[in-house]
Structures are given as C-alpha cells and as structure tokens.
N, C-alpha and C positions, 0 to 999 in steps of 0.2 A: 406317786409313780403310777401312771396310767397300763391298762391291759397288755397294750401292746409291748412294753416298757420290760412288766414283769413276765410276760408270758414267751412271747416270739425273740426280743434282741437277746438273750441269753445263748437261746437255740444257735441263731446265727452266727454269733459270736463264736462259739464254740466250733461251728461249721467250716466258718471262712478263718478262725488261727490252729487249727489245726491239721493243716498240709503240711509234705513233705519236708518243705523249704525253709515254710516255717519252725518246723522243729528242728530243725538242723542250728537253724537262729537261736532257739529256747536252748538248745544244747549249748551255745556257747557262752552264752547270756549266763548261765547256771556254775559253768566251769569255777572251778576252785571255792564254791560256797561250805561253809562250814561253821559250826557252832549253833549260835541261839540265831535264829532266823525268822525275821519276818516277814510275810509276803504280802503287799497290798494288789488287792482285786483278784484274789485265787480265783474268782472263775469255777469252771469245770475240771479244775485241776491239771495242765495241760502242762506244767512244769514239773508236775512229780516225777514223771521218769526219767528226768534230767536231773536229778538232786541224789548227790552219793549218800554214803551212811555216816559221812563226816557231820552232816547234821544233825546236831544233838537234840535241839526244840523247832519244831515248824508253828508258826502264829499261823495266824489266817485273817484278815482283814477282808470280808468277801459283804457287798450289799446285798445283793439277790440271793433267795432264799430258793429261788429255782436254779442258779449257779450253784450254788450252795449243793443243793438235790441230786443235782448230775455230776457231780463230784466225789458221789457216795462208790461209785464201783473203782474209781481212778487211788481212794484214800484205801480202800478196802487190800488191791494189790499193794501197796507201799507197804516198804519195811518203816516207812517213816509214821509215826501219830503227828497228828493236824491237827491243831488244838482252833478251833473260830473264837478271836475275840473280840470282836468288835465288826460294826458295820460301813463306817466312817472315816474313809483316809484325812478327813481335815481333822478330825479330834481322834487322835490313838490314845487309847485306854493303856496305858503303859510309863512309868517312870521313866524318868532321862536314862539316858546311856545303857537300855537294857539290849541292845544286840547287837551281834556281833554283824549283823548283813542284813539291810534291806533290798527284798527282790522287789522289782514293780515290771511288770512287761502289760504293755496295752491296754495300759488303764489311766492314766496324769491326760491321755487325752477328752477323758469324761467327768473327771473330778470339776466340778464347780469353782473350786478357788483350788487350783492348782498351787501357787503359791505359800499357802498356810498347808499344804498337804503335804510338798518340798521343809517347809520350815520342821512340821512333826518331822520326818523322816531323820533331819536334820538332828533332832532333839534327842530321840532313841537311841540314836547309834555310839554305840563305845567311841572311845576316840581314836583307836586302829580298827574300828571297823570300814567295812565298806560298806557302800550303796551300786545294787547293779540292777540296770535298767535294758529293756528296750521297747521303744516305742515308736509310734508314727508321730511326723509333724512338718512343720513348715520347709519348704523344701527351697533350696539356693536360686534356683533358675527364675527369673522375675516372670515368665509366662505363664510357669506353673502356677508360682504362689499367687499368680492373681487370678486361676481359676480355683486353686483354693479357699481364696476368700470369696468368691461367686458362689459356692457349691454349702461351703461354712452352715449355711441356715438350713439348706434341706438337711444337709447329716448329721446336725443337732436333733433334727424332728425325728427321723427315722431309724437313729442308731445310739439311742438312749444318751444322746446330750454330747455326742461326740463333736469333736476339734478338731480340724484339718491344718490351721494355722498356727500352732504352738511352737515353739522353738524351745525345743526341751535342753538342748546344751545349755543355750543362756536361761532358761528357768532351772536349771542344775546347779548353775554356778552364781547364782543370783540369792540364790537359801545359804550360802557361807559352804557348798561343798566346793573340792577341786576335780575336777575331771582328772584322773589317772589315765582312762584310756577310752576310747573312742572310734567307732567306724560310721559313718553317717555316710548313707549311701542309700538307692531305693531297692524294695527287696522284690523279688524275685514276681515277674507277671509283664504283661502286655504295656507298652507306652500309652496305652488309653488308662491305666490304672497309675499313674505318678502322680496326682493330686491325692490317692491315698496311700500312696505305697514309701515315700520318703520316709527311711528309719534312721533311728539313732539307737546304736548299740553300743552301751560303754560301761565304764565303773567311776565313780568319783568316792572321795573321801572328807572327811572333816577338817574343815583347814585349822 
C-alpha cells in the first residue's frame, strides 16, 4: 500500500461519506441491527451513531491503520466496544456461523476479490442471520455504465483500488445469500456524479 493509499484516501473517504444524505442512507442501512455484529471496512467509524444498544458485540474488520486512528474519538462516544479483528475482508478470522449481522457499506467496492469476501461473509453468519449492505456500483442505464467502465482505471489509481462497475445485487446473490430487501437507486448529488453515485441498499440472507 503505497503513501497516498495510506495516508490521503482514508481522509477523503471519510470527507466525501460522511454528508448529510449520506447518513441518512447509514441510518437506514443500520435499522434493526442487533446481536453479535460484524462490520467489514469500519472506516472512521461513520456507522456508529446509527447502531442501537441492541448490539451486543461490534467486530471491526478495518485495513487502514489511519482509518483505524480516526475512529478513535467516533468509538470513544459509543456506548458500544469495537473490538478490530482482523484486517482482511477476503480471510475473516472467525468461525462459521458466529453472527448474527454482517454490516458492509462502501467497501465490496475495494476489496480485490470481492467474491471470496461475499463467500466469508456468507460463512460467519448464523443461519437467521442477516447481511446488510450499502454500496456503490454498476448502474442500469447503458450510458452510464459505459462511462463507468472508461473511468474504472483512473478510480482504481486514485481511490485505493476502487470499482465503479460492480454489480453488488448479483455478487450478493452469487455467494448463496438471498436479497430480502433492496433499493437500488443513485444517491443523492448532481447528474455529472451517476458513474459514482449508483447505490444498492438492501439486506439478504442465507439461503
């Protein structure tokens, strides 16, 4: 992981998902979480104040160690402990069926092999658990997604290995979960901003 990698896209990252809009989204994203809970790509912690006290265990699945840092005033208000254990959404340090809810928001678009990232998630979760997401990715409109795919290579360089083209529904339902519920829609910003702004916000389950 190069300077810019560890140093500056954290900052960013943090900058650009935590607006209004955004959190309005993480609010919803978050609704009815409860139990042993893990979160891959915690970030600067941007979900904590969206997480009731029905949550019994919070994991932390976070690489950046300066996400990690800046997360320290966000865990410090929380009634919740944040336990980090692991750096690696493709290999989770964790026994099958140990929780009850996988969170992920804005991260399956950076993960390398998103699919074996899908498949752990897939692995952890109890079998009335759920898995609740929201992310960016490949958007319906054929104009769009093929300035997505134009664009694909700079936003890998520039925003620590990011994906514009992912189509998170079918990489959801592709790991053995089912989609329970679902809004796929682009979120909130200027029509110059739809090659990054196409979300999917949903819950699936273990079939």
């Amino acid at each position: 992981m190069g300077r810019w990698e560890e140093r500056v896209v954290p900052r960013l990252v943090d900058r650009a998902l935590r607006a209004p809009d955004i959190q309005a989204l993480r609010a919803r994203v978050c609704a009815g979480i409860a139990g042993d809970v893990l979160e891959l790509g915690f970030g600067s912690g941007l979900n904590l104040p969206h997480l009731s006290r029905a949550v019994a265990t919070l994991s932390a699945v976070e690489p950046s160690d300066l996400g990690w840092s800046m997360s320290e005033a966000r865990r410090q208000a929380s009634p919740l402990h944040v336990e980090r254990v692991g750096l690696d959404g493709q290999r989770l340090a964790a026994s099958d069926a140990s929780y009850d809810v996988v969170l992920c928001t804005f991260t399956l678009c950076t993960i390398p092999d998103v699919e074996l990232a899908l498949t752990e998630v897939r692995r952890v979760l109890r079998p009335a658990g759920t898995f609740h997401f929201l992310e960016h990715g490949l958007a319906p409109q054929p104009r769009v997604a093929a300035w997505q795919a134009r664009l694909e290579p700079l936003q890998r360089r520039v925003a620590g290995g990011c994906h514009l083209t992912r189509d998170i529904a079918g990489l959801v339902r592709s790991a053995d979960l089912e989609i329970v519920d679902l809004s796929a829609e682009y979120l909130p910003g200027p029509r110059i901003t739809r090659p990054w702004s196409f979300g999917y916000l949903g819950r699936a389950a273990p079939r």
